[in-house]
NUPA-147884 format. One record per residue: residue number from 1; residue in one letter; x, y, z of N, C-alpha, C in turn. Coordinates in steps of 0.05 Angstrom, whole numbers, plus 5000, padded with zeros to 4 digits. Layout:
BEGIN
+-----+---+------+------+------+-------+-------+-------+------+------+------+
|   k | r | n_px | n_py | n_pz | ca_px | ca_py | ca_pz | c_px | c_py | c_pz |
+-----+---+------+------+------+-------+-------+-------+------+------+------+
| NUM | A |    X |    Y |    Z |     X |     Y |     Z |    X |    Y |    Z |
...
+-----+---+------+------+------+-------+-------+-------+------+------+------+
***
This chain:
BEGIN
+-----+---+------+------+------+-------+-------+-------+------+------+------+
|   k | r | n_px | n_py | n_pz | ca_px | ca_py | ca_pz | c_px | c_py | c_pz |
+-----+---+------+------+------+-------+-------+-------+------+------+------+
|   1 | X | 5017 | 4977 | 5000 |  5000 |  5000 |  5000 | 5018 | 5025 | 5000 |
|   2 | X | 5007 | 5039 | 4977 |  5031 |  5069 |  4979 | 5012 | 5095 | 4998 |
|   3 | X | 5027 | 5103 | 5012 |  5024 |  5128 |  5025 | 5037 | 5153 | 5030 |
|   4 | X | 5021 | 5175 | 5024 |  5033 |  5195 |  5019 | 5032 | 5216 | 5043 |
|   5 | X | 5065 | 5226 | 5046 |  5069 |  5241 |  5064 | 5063 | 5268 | 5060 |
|   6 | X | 5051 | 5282 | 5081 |  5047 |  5310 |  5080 | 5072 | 5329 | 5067 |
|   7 | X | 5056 | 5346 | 5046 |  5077 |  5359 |  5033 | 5094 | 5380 | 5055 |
|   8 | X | 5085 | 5393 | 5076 |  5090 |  5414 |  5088 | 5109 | 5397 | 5114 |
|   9 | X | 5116 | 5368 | 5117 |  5136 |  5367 |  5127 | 5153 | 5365 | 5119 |
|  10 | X | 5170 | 5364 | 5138 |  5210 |  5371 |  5132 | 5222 | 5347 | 5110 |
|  11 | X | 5214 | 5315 | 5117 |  5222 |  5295 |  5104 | 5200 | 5286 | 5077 |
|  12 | X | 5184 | 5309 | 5071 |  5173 |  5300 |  5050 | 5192 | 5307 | 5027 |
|  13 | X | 5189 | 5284 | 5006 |  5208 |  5285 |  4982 | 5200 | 5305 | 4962 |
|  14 | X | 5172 | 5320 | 4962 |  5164 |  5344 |  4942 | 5180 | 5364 | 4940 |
|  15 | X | 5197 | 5376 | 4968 |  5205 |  5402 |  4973 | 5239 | 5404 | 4958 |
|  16 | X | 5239 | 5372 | 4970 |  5267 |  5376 |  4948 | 5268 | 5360 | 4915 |
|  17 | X | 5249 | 5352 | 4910 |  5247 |  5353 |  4889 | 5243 | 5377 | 4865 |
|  18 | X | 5223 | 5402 | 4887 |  5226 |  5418 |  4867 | 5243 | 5440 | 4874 |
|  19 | X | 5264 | 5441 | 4895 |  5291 |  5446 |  4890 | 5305 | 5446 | 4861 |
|  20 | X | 5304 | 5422 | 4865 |  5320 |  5404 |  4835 | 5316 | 5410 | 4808 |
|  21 | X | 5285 | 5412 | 4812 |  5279 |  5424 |  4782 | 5286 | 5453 | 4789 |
|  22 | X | 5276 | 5467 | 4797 |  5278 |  5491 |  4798 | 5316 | 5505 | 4790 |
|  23 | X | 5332 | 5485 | 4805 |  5348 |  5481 |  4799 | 5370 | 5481 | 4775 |
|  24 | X | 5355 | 5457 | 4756 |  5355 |  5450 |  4726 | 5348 | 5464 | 4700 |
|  25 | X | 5317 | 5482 | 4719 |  5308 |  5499 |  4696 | 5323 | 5529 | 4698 |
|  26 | X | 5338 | 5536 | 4718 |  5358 |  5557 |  4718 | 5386 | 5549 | 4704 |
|  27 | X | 5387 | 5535 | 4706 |  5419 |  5517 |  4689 | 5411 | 5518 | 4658 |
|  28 | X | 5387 | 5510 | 4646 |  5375 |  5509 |  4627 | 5371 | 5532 | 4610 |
|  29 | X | 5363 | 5550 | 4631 |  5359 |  5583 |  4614 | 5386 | 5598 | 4616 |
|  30 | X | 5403 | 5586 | 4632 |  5429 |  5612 |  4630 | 5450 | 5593 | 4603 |
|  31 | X | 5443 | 5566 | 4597 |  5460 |  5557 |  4573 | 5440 | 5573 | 4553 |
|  32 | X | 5422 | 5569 | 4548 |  5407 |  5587 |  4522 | 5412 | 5612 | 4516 |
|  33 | X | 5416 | 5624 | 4546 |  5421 |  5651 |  4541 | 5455 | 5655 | 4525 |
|  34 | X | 5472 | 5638 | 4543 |  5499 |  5650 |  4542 | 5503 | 5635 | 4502 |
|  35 | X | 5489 | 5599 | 4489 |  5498 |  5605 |  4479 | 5480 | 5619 | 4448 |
|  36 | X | 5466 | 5636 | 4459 |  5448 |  5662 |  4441 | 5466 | 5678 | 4437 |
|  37 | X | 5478 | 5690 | 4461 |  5497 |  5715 |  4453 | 5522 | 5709 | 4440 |
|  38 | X | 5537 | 5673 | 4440 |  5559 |  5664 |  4421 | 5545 | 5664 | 4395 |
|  39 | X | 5523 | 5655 | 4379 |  5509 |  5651 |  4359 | 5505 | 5686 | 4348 |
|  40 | X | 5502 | 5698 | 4367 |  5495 |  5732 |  4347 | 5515 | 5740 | 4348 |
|  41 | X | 5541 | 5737 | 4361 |  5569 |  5749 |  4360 | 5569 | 5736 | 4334 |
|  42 | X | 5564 | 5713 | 4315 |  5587 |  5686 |  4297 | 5570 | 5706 | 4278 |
|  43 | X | 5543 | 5718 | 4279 |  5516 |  5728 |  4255 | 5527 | 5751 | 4255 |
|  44 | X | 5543 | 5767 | 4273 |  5552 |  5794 |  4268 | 5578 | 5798 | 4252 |
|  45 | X | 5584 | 5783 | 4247 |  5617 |  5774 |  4231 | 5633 | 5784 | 4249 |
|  46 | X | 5642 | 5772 | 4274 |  5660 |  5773 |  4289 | 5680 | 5754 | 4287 |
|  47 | X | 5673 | 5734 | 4257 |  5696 |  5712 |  4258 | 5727 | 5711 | 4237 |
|  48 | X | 5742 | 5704 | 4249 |  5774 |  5710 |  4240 | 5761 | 5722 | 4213 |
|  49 | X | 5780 | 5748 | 4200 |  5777 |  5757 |  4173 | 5796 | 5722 | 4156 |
|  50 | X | 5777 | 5720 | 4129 |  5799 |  5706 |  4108 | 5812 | 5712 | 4102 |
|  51 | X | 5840 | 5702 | 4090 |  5863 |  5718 |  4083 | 5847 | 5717 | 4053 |
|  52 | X | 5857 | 5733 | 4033 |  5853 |  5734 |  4002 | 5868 | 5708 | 3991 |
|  53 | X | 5854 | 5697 | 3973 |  5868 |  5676 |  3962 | 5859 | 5680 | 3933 |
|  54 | X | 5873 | 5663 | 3906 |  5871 |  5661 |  3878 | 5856 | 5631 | 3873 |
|  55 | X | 5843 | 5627 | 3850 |  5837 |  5597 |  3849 | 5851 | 5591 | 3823 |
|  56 | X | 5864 | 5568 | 3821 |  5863 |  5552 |  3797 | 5844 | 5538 | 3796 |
|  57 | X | 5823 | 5540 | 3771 |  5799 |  5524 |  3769 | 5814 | 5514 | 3734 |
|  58 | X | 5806 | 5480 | 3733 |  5814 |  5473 |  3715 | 5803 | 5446 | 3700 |
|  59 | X | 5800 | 5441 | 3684 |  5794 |  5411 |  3674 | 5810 | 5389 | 3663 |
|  60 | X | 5813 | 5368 | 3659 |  5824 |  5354 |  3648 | 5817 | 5333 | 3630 |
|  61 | X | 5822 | 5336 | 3603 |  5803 |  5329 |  3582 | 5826 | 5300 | 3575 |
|  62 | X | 5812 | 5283 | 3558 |  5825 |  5259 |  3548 | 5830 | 5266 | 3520 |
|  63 | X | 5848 | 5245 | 3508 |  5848 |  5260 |  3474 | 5825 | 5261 | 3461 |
|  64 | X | 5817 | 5252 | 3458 |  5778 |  5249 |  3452 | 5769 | 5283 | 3453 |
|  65 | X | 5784 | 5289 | 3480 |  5764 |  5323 |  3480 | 5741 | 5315 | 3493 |
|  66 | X | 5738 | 5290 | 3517 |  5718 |  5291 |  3538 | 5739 | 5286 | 3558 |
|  67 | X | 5715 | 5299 | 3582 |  5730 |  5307 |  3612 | 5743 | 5276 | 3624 |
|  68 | X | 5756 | 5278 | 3642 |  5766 |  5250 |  3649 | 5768 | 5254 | 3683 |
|  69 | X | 5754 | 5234 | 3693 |  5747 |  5229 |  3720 | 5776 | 5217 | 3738 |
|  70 | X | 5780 | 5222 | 3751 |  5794 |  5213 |  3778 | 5827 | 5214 | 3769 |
|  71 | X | 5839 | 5234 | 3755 |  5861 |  5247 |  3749 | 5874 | 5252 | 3778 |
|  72 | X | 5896 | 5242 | 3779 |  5918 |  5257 |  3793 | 5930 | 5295 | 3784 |
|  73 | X | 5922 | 5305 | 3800 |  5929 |  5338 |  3785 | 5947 | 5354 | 3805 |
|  74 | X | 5969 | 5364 | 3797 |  5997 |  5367 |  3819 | 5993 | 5400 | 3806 |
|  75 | X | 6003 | 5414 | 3835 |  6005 |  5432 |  3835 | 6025 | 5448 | 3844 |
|  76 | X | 6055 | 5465 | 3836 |  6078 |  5476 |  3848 | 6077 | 5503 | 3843 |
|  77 | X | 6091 | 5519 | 3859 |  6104 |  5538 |  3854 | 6125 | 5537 | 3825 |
|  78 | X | 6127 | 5558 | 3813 |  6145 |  5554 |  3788 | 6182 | 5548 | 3797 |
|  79 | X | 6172 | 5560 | 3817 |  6210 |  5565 |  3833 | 6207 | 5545 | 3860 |
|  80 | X | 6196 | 5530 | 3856 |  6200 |  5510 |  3871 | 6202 | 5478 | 3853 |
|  81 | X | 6212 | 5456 | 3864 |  6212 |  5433 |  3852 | 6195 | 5414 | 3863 |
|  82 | X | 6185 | 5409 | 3883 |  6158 |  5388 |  3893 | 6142 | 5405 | 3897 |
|  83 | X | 6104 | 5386 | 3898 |  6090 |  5397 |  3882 | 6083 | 5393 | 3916 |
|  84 | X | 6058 | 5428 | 3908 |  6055 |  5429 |  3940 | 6021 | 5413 | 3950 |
|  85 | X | 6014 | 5415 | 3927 |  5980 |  5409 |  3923 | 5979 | 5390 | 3909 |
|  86 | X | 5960 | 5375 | 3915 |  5951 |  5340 |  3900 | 5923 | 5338 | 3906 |
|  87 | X | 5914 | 5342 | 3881 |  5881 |  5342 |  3881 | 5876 | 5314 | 3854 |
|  88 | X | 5851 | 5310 | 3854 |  5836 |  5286 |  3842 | 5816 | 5305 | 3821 |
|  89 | X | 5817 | 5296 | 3794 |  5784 |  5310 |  3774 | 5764 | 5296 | 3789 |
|  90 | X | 5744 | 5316 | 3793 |  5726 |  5304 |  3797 | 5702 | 5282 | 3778 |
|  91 | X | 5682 | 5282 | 3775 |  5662 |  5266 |  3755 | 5664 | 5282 | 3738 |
|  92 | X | 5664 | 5309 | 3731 |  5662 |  5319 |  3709 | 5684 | 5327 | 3696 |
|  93 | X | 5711 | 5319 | 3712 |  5736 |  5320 |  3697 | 5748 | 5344 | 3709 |
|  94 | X | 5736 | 5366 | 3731 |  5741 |  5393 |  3738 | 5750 | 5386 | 3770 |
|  95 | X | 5772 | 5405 | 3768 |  5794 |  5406 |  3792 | 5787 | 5445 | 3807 |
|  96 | X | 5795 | 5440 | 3832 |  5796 |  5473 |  3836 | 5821 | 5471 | 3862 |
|  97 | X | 5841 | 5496 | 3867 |  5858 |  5496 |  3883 | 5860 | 5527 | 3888 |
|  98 | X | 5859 | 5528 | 3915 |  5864 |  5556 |  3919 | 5887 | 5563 | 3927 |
|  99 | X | 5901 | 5578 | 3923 |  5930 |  5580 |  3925 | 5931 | 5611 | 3938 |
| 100 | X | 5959 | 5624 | 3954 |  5954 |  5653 |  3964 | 5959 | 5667 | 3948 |
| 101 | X | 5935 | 5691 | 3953 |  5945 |  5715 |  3932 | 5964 | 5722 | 3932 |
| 102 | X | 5965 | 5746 | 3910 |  5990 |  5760 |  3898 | 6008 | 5745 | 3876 |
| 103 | X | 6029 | 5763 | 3869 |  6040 |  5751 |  3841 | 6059 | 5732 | 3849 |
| 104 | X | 6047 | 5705 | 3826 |  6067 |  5682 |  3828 | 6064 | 5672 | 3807 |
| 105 | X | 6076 | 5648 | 3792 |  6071 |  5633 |  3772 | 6074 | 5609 | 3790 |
| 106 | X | 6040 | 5595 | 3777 |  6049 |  5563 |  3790 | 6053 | 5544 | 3759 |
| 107 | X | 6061 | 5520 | 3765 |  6056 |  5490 |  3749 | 6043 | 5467 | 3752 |
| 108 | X | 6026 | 5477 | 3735 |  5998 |  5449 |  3737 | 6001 | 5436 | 3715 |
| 109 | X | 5999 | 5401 | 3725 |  6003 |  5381 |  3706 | 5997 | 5359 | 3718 |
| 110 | X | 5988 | 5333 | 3697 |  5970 |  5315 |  3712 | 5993 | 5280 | 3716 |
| 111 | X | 5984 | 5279 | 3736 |  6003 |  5251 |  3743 | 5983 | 5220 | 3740 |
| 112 | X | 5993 | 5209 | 3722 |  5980 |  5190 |  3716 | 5991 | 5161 | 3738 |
| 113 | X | 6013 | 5168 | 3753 |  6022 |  5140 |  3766 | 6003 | 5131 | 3787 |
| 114 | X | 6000 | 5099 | 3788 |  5984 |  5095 |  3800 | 5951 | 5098 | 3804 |
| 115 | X | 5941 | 5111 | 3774 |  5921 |  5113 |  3763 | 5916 | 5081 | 3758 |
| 116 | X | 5896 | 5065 | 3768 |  5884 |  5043 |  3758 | 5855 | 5043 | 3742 |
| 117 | X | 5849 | 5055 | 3735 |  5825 |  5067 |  3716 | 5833 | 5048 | 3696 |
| 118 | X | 5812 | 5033 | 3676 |  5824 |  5024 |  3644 | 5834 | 5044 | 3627 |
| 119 | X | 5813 | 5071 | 3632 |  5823 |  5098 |  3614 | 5844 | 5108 | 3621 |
| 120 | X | 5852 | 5112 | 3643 |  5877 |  5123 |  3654 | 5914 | 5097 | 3637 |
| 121 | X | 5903 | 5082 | 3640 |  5925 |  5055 |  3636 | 5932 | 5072 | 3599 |
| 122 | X | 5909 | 5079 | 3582 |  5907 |  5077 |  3558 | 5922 | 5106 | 3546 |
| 123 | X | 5921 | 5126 | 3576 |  5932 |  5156 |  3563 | 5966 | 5157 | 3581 |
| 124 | X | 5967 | 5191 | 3565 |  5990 |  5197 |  3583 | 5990 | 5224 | 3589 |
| 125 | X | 6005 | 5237 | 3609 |  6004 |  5257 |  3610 | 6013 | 5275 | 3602 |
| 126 | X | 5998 | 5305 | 3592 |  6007 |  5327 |  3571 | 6018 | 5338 | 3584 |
| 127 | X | 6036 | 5364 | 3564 |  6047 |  5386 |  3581 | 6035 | 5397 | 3592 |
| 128 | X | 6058 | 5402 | 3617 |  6053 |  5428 |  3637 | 6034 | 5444 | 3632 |
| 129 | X | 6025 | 5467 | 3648 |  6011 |  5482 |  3638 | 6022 | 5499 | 3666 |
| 130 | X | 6029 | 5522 | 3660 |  6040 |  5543 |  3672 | 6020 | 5570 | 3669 |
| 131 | X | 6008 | 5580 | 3695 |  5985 |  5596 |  3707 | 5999 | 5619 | 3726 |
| 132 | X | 6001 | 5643 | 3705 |  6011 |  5670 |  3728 | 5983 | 5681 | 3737 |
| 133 | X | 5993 | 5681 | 3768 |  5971 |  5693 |  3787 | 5982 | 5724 | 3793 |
| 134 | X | 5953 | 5747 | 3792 |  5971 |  5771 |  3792 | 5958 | 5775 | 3824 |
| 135 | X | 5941 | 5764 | 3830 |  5924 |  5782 |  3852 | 5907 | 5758 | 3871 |
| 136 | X | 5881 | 5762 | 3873 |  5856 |  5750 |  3887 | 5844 | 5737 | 3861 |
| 137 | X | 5844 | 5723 | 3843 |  5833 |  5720 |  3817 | 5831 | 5691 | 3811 |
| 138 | X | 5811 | 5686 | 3796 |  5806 |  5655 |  3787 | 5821 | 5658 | 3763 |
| 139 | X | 5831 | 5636 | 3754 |  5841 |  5629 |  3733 | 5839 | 5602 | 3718 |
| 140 | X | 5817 | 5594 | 3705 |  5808 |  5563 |  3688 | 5833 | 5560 | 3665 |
| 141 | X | 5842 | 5540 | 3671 |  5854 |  5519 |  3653 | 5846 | 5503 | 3640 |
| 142 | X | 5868 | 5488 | 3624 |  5851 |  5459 |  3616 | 5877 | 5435 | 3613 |
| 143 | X | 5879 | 5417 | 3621 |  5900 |  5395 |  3621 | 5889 | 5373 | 3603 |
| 144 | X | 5904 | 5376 | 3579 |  5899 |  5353 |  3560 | 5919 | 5331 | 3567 |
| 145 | X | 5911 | 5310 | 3562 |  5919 |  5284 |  3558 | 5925 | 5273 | 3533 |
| 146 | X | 5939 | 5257 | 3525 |  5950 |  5246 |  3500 | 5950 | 5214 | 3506 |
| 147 | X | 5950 | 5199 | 3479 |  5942 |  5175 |  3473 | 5979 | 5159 | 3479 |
+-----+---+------+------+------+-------+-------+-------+------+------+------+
***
């Protein structure tokens, strides 16, 4: 048989139960609040400025003159000798790398080693293709492939 103790004495379990919540629901409203005011600081653009960067946007076509999927595509500085960027064509044969602004010349060219593709086995890779960057600026290429 359950029986219930008067709320208004000392050892009834109501008084500190709603302690507890009372408790919980103050813990509850000061996380909402504090993180409201992180969420309108992030909406006010208070976050790190971007540095400026250039893109090489580029494709890589097969001799055919259609795009070619899952290319190895290397990317250097001209005055440097290893390549600092290694990106993949995507499905449509199109690569993108952003590199830092200002004036540079890079070298973009596609690496076929280790390509296990049947199409990949069947080509080879074209010349270089050399991309002066003057500023903040996109610049589209195109990397042909040869038979």
């Amino acid at each position: 048989m359950i029986t219930l103790s008067d709320p208004s004495s000392p050892s009834s379990p109501i008084p500190k139960f709603r302690t507890i919540l009372s408790v919980l629901t103050l813990t509850v409203a000061v996380v909402c609040v504090v993180s409201s005011f992180s969420a309108a600081s992030l909406w006010a653009g208070e976050r790190k400025p971007e540095k400026p960067y250039a893109l090489i946007y580029g494709t890589v076509f097969g001799p055919d003159n259609r795009s070619v999927y899952g290319v190895k595509v290397k990317i250097r500085r001209a005055d440097q000798k290893k390549a600092k960027w290694e990106l993949y064509s995507d499905h449509a044969g199109e690569f993108a790398q952003r590199v830092p602004a200002g004036r540079a010349d890079y070298v973009v060219w596609a690496d076929l080693k280790g390509c296990n593709f049947l199409q990949c086995k069947q080509l080879r890779p074209g010349t270089e293709v050399t991309v002066h960057i003057q500023n903040d600026e996109r610049t589209d290429i195109g990397l042909h492939l040869t038979k």
